[in-house]
N, C-alpha and C positions, 0 to 999 in steps of 0.2 A: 811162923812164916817170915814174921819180921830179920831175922835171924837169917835164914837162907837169904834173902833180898840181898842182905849185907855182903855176904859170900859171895854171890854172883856178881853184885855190883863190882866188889874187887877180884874177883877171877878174868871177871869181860874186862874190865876198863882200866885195871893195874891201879886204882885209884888205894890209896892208904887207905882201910878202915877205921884206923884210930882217927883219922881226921874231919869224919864224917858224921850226922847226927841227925838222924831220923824226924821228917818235920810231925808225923802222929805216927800213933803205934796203927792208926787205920789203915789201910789202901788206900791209893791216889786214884788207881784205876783198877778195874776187874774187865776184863774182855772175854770173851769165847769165839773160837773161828775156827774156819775146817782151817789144815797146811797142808800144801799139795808134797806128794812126794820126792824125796830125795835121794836120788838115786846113789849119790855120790859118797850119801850117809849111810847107805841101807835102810833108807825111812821110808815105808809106804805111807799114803796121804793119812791123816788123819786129825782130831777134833784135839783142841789146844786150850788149856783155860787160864791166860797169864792174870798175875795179881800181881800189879807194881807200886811201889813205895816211891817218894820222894826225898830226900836228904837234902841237908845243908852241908858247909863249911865254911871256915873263914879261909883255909888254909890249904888243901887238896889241888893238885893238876890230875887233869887225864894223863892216863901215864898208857902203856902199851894195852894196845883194844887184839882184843880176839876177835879178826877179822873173821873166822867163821860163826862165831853166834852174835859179831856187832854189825852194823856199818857204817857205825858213829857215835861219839859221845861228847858232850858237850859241857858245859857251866851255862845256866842262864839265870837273872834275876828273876826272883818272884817275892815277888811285894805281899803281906798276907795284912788284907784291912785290919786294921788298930790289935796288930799283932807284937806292937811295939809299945 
């Protein structure tokens, strides 16, 4: 799963993979939720179970977002207690 993460992150966000570096091989988050349908996609509504990862880099920009599966991507700090 780790692996896909990676792929999406740089398919949505145009971000380099090479530049990037997984903060655990765990999930950051698991969610489940209905998605209302999309018409525009051909997608009737339906149950969704995202598992997202975290990454670093020292060195990575957002590069071109795929405005149909993003609506944003960003850099923020996160400080990880006496992870240093």
């Amino acid at each position: 799963m780790l692996g896909a993460a990676l792929r999406e992150l740089s398919e949505e966000t145009g971000i380099d993979p090479e530049l990037v570096v997984p903060l655990s091989a765990r999930p950051a988050y698991v969610e489940f939720g209905q998605v209302p349908a999309r018409p525009a996609k051909d997608e009737p509504d339906h149950y969704q179970l995202d598992i997202g990862y975290a990454f670093a880099t020292a060195a990575a920009e957002v590069g071109r977002i795929q405005e149909s599966e993003v609506t944003g991507a960003a850099w923020s700090r996160w400080i990880w207690p006496n992870a240093w």
